[in-house]
mmCIF file of the N, C-alpha and C atoms, coordinates in Angstrom:
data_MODEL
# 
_entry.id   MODEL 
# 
loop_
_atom_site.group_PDB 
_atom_site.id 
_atom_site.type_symbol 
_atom_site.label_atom_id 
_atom_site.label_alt_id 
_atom_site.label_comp_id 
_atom_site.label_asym_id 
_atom_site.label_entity_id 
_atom_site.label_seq_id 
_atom_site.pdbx_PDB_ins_code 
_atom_site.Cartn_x 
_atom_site.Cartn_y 
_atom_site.Cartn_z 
_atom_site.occupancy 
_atom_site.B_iso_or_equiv 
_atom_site.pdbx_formal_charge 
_atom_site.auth_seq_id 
_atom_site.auth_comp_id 
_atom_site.auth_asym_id 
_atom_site.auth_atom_id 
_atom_site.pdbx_PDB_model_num 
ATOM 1   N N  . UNK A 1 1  ? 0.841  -1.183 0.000  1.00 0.00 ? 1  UNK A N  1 
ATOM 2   C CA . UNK A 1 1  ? 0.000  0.000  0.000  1.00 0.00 ? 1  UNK A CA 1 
ATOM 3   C C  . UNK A 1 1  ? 0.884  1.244  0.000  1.00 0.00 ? 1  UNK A C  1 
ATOM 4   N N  . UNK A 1 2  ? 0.693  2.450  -0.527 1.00 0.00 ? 2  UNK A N  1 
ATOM 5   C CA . UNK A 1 2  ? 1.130  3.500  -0.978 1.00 0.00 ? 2  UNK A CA 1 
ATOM 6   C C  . UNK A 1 2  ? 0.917  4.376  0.164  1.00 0.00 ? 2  UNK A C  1 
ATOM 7   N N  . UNK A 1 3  ? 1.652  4.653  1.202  1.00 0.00 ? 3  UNK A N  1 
ATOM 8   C CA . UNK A 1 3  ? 1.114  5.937  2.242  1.00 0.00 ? 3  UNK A CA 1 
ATOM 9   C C  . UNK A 1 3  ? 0.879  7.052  1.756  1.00 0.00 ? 3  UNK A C  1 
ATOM 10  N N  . UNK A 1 4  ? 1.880  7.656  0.728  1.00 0.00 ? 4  UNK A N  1 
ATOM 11  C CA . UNK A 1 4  ? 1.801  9.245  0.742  1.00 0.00 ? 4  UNK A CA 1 
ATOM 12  C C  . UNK A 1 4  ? 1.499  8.782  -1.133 1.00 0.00 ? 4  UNK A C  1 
ATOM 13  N N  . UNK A 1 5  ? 1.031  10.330 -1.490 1.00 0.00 ? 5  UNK A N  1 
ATOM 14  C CA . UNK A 1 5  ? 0.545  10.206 -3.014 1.00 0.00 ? 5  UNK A CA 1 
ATOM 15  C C  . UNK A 1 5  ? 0.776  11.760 -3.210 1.00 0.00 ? 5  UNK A C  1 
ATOM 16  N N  . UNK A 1 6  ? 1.119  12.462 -3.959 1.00 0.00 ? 6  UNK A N  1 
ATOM 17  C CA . UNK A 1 6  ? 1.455  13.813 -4.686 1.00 0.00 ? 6  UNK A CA 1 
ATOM 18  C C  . UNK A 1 6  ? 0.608  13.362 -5.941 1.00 0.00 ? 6  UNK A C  1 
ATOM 19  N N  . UNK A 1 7  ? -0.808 13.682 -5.922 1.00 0.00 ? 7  UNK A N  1 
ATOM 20  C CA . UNK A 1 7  ? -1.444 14.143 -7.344 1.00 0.00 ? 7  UNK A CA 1 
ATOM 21  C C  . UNK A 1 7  ? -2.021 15.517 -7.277 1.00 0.00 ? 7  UNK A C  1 
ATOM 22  N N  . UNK A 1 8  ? -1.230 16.071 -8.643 1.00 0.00 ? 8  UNK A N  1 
ATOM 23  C CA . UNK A 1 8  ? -2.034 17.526 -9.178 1.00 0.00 ? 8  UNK A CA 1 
ATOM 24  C C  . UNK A 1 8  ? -3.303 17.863 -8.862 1.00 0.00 ? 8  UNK A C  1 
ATOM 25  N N  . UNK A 1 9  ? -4.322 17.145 -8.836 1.00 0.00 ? 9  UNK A N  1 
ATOM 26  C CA . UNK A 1 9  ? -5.436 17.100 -8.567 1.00 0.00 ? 9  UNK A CA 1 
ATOM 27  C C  . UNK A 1 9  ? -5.956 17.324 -7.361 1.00 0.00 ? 9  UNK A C  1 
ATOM 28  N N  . UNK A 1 10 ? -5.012 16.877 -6.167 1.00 0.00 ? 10 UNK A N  1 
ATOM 29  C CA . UNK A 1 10 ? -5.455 16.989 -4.813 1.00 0.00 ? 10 UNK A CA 1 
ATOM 30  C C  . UNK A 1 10 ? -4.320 17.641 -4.269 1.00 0.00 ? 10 UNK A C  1 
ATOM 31  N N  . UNK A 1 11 ? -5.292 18.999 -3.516 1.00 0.00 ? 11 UNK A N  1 
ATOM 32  C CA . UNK A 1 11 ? -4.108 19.725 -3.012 1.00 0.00 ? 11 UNK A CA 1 
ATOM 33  C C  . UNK A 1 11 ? -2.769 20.185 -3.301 1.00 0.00 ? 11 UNK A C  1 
ATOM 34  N N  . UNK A 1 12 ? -3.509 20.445 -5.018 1.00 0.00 ? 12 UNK A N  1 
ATOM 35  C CA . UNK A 1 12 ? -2.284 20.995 -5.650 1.00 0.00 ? 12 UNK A CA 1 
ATOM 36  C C  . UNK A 1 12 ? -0.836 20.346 -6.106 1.00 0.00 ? 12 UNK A C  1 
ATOM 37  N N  . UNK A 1 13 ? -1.247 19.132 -5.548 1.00 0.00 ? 13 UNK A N  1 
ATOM 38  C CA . UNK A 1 13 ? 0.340  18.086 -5.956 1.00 0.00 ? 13 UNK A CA 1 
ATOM 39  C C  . UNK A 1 13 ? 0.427  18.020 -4.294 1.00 0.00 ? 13 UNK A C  1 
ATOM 40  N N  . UNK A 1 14 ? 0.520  18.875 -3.437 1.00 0.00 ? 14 UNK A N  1 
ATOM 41  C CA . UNK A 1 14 ? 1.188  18.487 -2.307 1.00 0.00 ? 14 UNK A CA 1 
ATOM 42  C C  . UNK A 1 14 ? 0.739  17.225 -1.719 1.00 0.00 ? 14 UNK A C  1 
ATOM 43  N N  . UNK A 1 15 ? 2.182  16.407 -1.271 1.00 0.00 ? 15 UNK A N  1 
ATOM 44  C CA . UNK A 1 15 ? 2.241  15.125 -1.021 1.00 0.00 ? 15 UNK A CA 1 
ATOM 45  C C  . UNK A 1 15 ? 1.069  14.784 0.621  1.00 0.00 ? 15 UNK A C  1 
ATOM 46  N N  . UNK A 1 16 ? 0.064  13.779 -0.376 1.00 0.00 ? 16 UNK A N  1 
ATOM 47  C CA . UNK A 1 16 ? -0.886 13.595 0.905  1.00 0.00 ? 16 UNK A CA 1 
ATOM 48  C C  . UNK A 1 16 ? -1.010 12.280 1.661  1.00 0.00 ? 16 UNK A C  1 
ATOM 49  N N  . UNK A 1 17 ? -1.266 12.070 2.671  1.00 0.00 ? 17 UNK A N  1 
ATOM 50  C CA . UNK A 1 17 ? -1.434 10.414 2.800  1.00 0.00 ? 17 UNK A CA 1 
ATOM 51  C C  . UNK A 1 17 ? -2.544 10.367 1.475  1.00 0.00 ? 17 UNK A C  1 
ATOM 52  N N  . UNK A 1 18 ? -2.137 9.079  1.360  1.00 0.00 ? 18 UNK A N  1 
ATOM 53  C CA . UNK A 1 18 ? -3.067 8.413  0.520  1.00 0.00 ? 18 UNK A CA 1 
ATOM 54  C C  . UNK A 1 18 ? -4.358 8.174  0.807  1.00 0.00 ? 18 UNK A C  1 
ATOM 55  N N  . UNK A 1 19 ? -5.325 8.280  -0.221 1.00 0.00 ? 19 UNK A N  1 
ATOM 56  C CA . UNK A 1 19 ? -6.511 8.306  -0.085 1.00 0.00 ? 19 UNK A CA 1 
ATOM 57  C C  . UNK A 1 19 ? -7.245 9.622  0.704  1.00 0.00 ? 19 UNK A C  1 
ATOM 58  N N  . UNK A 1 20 ? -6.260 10.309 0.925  1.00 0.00 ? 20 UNK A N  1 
ATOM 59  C CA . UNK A 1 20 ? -6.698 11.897 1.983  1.00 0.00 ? 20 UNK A CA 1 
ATOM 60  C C  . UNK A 1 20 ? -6.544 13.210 1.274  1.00 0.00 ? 20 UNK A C  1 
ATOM 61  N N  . UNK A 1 21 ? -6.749 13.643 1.862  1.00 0.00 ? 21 UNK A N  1 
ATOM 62  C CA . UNK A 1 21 ? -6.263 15.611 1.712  1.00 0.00 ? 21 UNK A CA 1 
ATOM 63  C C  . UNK A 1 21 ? -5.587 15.939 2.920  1.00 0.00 ? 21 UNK A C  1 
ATOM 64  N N  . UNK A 1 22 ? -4.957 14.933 3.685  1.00 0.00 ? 22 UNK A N  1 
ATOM 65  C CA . UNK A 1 22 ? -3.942 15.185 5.203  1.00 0.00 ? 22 UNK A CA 1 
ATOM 66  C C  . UNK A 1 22 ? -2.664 15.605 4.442  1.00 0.00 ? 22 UNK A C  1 
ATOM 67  N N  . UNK A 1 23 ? -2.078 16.572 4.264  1.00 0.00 ? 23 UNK A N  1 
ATOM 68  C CA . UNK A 1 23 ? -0.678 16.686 4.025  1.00 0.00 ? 23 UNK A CA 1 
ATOM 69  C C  . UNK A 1 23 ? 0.290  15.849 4.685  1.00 0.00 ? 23 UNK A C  1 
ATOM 70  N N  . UNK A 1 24 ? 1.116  15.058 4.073  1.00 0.00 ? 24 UNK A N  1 
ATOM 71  C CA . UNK A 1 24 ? 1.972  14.333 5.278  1.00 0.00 ? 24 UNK A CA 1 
ATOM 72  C C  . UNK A 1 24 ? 3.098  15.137 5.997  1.00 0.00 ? 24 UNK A C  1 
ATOM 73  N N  . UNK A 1 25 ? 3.222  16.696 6.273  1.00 0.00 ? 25 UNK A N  1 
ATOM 74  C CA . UNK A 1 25 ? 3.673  17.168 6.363  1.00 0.00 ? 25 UNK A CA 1 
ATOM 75  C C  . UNK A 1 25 ? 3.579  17.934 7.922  1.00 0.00 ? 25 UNK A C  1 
ATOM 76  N N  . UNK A 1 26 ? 1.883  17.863 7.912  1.00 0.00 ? 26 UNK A N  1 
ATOM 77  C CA . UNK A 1 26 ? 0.980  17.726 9.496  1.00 0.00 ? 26 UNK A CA 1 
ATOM 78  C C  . UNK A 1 26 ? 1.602  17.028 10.106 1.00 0.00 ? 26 UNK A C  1 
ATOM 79  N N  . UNK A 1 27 ? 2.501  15.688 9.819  1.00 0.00 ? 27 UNK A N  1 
ATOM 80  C CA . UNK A 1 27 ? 2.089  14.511 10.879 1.00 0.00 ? 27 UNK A CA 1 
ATOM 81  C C  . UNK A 1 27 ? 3.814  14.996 11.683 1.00 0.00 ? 27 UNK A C  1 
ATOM 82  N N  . UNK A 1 28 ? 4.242  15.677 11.072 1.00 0.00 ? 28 UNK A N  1 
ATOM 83  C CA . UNK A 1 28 ? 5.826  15.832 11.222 1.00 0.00 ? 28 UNK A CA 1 
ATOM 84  C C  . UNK A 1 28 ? 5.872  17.581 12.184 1.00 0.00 ? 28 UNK A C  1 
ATOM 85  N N  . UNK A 1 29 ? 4.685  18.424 11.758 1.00 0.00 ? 29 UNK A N  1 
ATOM 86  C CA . UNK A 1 29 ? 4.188  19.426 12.423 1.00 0.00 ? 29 UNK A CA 1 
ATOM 87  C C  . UNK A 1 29 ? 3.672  18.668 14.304 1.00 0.00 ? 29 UNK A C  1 
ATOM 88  N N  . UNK A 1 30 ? 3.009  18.066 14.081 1.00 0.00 ? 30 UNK A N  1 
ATOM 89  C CA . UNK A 1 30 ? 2.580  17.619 15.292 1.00 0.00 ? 30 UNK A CA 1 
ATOM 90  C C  . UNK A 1 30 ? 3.294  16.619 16.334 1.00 0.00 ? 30 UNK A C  1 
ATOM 91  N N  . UNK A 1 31 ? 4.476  16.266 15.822 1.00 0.00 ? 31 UNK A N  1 
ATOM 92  C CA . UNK A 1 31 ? 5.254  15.685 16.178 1.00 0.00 ? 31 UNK A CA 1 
ATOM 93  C C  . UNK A 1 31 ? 6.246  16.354 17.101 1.00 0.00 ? 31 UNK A C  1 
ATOM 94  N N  . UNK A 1 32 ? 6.604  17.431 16.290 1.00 0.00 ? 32 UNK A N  1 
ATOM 95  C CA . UNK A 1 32 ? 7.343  18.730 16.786 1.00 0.00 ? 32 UNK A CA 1 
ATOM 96  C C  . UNK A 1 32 ? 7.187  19.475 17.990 1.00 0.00 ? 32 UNK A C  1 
ATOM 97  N N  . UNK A 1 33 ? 5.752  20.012 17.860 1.00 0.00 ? 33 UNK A N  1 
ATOM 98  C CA . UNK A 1 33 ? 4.729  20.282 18.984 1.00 0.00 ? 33 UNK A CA 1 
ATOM 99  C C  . UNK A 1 33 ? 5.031  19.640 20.029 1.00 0.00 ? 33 UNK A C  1 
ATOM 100 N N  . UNK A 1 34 ? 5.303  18.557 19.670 1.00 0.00 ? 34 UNK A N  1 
ATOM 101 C CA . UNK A 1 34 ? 5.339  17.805 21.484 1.00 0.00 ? 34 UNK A CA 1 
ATOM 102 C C  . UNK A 1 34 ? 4.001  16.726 21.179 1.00 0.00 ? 34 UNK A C  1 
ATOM 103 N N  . UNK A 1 35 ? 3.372  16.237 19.809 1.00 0.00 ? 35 UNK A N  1 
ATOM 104 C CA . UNK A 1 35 ? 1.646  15.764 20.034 1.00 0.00 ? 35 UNK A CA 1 
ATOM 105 C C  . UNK A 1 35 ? 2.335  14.504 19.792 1.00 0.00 ? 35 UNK A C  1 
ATOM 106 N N  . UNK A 1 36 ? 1.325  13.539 20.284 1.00 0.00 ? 36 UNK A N  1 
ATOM 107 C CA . UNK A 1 36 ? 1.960  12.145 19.693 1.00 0.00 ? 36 UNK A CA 1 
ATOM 108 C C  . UNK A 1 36 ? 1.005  11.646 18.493 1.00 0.00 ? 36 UNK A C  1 
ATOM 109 N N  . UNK A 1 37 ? 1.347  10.557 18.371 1.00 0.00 ? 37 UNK A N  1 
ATOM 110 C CA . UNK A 1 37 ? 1.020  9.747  17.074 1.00 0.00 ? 37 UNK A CA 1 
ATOM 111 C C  . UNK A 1 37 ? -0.403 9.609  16.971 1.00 0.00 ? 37 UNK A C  1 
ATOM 112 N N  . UNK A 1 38 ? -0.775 8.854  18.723 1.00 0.00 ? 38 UNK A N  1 
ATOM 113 C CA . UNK A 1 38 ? -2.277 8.662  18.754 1.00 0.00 ? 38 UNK A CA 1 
ATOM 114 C C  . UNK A 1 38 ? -3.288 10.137 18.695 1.00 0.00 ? 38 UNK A C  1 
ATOM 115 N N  . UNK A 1 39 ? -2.535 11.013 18.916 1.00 0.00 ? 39 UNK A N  1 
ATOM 116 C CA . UNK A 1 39 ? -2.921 12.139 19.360 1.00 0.00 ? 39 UNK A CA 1 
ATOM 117 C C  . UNK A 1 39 ? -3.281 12.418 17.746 1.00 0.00 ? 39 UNK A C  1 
ATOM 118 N N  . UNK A 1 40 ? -2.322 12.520 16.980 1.00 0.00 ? 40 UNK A N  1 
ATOM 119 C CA . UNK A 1 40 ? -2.648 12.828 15.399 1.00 0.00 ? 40 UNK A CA 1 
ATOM 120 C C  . UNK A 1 40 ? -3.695 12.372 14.764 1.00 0.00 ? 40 UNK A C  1 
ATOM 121 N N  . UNK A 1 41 ? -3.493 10.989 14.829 1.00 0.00 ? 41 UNK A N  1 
ATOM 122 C CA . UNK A 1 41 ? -4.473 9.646  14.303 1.00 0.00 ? 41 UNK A CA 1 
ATOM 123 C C  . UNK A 1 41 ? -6.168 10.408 15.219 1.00 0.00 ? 41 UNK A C  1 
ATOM 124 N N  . UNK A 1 42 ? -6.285 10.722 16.390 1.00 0.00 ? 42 UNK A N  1 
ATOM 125 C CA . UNK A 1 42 ? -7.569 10.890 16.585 1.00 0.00 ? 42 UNK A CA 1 
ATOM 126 C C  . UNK A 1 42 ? -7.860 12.190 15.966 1.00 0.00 ? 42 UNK A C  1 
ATOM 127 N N  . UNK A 1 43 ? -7.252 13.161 15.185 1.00 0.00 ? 43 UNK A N  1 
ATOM 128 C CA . UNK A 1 43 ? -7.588 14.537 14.835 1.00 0.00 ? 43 UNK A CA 1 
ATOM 129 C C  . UNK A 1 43 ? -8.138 14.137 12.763 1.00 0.00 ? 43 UNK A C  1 
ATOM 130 N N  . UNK A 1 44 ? -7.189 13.170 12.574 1.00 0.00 ? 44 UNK A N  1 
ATOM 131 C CA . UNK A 1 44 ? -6.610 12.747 11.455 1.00 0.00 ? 44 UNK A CA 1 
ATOM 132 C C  . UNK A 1 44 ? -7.123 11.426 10.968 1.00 0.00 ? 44 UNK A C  1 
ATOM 133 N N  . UNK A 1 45 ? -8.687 11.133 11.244 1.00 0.00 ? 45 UNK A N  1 
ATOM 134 C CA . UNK A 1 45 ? -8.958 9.630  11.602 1.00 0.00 ? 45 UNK A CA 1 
ATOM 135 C C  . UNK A 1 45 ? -9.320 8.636  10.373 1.00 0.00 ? 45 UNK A C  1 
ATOM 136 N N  . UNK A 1 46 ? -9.205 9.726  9.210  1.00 0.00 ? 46 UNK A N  1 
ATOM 137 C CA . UNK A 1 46 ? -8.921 8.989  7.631  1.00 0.00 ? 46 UNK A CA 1 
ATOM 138 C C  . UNK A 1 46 ? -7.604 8.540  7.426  1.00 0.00 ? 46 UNK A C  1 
ATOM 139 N N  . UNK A 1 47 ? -6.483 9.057  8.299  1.00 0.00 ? 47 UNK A N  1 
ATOM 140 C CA . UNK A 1 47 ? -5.015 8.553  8.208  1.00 0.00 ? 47 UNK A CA 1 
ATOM 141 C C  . UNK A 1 47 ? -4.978 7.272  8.644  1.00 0.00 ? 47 UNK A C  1 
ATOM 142 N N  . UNK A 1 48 ? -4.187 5.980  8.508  1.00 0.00 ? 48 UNK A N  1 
ATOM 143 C CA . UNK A 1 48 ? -4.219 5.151  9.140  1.00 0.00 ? 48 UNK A CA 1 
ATOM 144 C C  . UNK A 1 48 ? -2.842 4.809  9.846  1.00 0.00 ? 48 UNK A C  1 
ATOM 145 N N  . UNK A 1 49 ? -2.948 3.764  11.159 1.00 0.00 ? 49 UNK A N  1 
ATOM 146 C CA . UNK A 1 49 ? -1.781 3.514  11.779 1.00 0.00 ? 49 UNK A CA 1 
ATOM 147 C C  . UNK A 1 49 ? -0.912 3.303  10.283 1.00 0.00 ? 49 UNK A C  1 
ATOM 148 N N  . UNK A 1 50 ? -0.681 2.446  10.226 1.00 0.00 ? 50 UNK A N  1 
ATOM 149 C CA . UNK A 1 50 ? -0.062 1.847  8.839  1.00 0.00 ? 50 UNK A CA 1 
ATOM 150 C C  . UNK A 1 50 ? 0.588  3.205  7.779  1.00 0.00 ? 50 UNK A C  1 
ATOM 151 N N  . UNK A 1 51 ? -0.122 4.033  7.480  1.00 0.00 ? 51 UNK A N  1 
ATOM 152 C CA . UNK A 1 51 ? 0.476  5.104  6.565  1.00 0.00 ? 51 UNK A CA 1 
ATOM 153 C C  . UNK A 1 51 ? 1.233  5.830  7.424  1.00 0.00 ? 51 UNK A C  1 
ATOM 154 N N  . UNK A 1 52 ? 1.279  6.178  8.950  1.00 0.00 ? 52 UNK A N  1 
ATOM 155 C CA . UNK A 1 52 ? 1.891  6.939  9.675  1.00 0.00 ? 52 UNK A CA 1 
ATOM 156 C C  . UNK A 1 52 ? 3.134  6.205  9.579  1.00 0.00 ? 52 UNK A C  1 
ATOM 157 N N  . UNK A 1 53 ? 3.101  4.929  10.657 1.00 0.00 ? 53 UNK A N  1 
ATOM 158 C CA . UNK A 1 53 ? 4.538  3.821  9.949  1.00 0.00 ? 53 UNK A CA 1 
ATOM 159 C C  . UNK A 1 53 ? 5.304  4.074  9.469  1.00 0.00 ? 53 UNK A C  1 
ATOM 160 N N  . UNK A 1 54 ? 4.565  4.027  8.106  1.00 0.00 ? 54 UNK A N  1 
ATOM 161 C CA . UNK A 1 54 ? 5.710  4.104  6.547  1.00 0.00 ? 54 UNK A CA 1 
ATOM 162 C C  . UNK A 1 54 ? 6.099  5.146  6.432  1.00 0.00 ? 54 UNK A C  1 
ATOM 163 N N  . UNK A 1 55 ? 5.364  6.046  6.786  1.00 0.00 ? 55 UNK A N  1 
ATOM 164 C CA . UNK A 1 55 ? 6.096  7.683  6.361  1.00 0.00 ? 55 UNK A CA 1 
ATOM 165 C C  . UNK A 1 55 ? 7.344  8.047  7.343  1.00 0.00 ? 55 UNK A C  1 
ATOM 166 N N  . UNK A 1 56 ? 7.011  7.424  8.970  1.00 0.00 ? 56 UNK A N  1 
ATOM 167 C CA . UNK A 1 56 ? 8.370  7.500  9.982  1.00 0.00 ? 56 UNK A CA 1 
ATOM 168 C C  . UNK A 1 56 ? 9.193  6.572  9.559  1.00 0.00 ? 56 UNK A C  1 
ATOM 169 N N  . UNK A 1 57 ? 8.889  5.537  9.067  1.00 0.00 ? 57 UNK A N  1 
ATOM 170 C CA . UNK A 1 57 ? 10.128 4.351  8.468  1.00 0.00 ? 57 UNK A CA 1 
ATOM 171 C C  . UNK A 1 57 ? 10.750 5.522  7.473  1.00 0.00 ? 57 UNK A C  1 
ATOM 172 N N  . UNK A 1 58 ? 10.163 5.563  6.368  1.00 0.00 ? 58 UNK A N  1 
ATOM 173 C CA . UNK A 1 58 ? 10.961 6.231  5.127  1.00 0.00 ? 58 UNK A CA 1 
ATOM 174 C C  . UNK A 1 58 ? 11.799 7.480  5.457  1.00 0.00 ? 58 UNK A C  1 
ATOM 175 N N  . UNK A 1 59 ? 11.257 8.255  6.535  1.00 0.00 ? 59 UNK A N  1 
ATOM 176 C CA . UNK A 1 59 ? 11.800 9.407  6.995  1.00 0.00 ? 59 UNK A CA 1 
ATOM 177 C C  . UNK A 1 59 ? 13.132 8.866  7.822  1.00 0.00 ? 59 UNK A C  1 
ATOM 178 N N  . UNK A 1 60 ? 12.830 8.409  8.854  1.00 0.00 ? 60 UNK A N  1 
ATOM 179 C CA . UNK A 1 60 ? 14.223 7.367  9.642  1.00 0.00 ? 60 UNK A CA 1 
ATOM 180 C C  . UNK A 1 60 ? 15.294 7.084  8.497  1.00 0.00 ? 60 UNK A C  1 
ATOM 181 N N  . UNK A 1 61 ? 14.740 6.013  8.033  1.00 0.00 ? 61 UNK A N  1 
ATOM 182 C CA . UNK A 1 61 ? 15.765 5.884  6.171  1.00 0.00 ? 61 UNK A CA 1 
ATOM 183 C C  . UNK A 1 61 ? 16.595 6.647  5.486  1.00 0.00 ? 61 UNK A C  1 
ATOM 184 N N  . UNK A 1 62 ? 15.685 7.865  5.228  1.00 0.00 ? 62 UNK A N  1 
ATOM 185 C CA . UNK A 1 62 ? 16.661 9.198  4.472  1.00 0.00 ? 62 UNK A CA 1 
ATOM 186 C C  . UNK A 1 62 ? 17.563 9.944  5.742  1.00 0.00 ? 62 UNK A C  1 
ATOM 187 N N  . UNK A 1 63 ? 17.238 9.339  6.495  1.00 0.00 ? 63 UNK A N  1 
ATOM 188 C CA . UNK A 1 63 ? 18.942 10.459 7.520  1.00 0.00 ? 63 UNK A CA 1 
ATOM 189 C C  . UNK A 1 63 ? 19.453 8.933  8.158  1.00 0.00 ? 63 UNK A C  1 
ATOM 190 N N  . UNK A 1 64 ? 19.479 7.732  7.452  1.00 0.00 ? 64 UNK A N  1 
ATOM 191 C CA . UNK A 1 64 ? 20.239 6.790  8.139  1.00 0.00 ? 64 UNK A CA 1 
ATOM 192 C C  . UNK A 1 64 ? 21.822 7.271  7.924  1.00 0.00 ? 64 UNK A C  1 
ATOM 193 N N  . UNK A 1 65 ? 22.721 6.734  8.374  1.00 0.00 ? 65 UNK A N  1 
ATOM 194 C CA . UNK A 1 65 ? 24.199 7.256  8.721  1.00 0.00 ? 65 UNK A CA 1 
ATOM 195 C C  . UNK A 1 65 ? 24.817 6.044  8.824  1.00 0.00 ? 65 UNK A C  1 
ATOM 196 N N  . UNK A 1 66 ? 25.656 5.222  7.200  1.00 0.00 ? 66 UNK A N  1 
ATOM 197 C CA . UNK A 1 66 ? 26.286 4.219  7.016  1.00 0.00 ? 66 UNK A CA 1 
ATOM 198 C C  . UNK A 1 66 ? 27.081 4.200  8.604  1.00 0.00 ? 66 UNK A C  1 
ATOM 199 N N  . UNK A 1 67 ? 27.204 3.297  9.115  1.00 0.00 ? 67 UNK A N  1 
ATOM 200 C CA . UNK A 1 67 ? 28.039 3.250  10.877 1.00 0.00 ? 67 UNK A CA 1 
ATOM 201 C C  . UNK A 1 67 ? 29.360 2.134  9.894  1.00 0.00 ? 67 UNK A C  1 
ATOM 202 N N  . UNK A 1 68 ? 30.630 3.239  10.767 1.00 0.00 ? 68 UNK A N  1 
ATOM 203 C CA . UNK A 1 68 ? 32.040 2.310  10.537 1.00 0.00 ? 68 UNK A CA 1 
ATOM 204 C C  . UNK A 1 68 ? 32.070 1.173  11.097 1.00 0.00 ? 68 UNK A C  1 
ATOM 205 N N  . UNK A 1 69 ? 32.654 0.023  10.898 1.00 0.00 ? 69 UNK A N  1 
ATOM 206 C CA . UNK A 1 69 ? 33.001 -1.296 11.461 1.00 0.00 ? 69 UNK A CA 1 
ATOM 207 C C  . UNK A 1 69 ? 33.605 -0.601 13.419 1.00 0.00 ? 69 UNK A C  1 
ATOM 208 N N  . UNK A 1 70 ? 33.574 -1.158 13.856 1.00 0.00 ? 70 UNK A N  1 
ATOM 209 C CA . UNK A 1 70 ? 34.623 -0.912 14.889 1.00 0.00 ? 70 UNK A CA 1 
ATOM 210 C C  . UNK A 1 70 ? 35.595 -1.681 15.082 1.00 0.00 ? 70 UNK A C  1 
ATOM 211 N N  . UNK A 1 71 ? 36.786 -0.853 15.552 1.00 0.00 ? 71 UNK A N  1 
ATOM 212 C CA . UNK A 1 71 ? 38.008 -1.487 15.322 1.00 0.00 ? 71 UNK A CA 1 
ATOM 213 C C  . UNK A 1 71 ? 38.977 -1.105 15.202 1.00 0.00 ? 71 UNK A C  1 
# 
């Protein structure tokens, strides 16, 4: 399943969870804040656990940091 989707059509291209008009961009706003996940998900209740997931997996991913052997 596809979490986030950027179509022209919705919200201008800006990247949304899928199947929504939630910017995935909120979920990283509310995070910041100090809100948690469940806290999002009850404001946000077309988002699902599952698309939140993937978007913190993929985000984790892009600032992973190859680690040297030790030694």
């Amino acid at each position: 399943m596809e979490a986030v989707r950027a179509d022209p059509e919705i919200m201008h291209g800006t990247p949304c969870f899928a199947g929504t008009r939630v910017p995935a961009t909120i979920l990283f706003d509310y995070l910041r804040a100090g809100s948690t996940v469940a806290e999002f998900l009850e404001q946000y209740p077309t988002v699902s656990r599952e698309q939140v997931d993937s978007v913190l997996a993929t985000a984790e991913r892009q600032f992973e940091i190859p680690r040297r052997a030790a030694g």
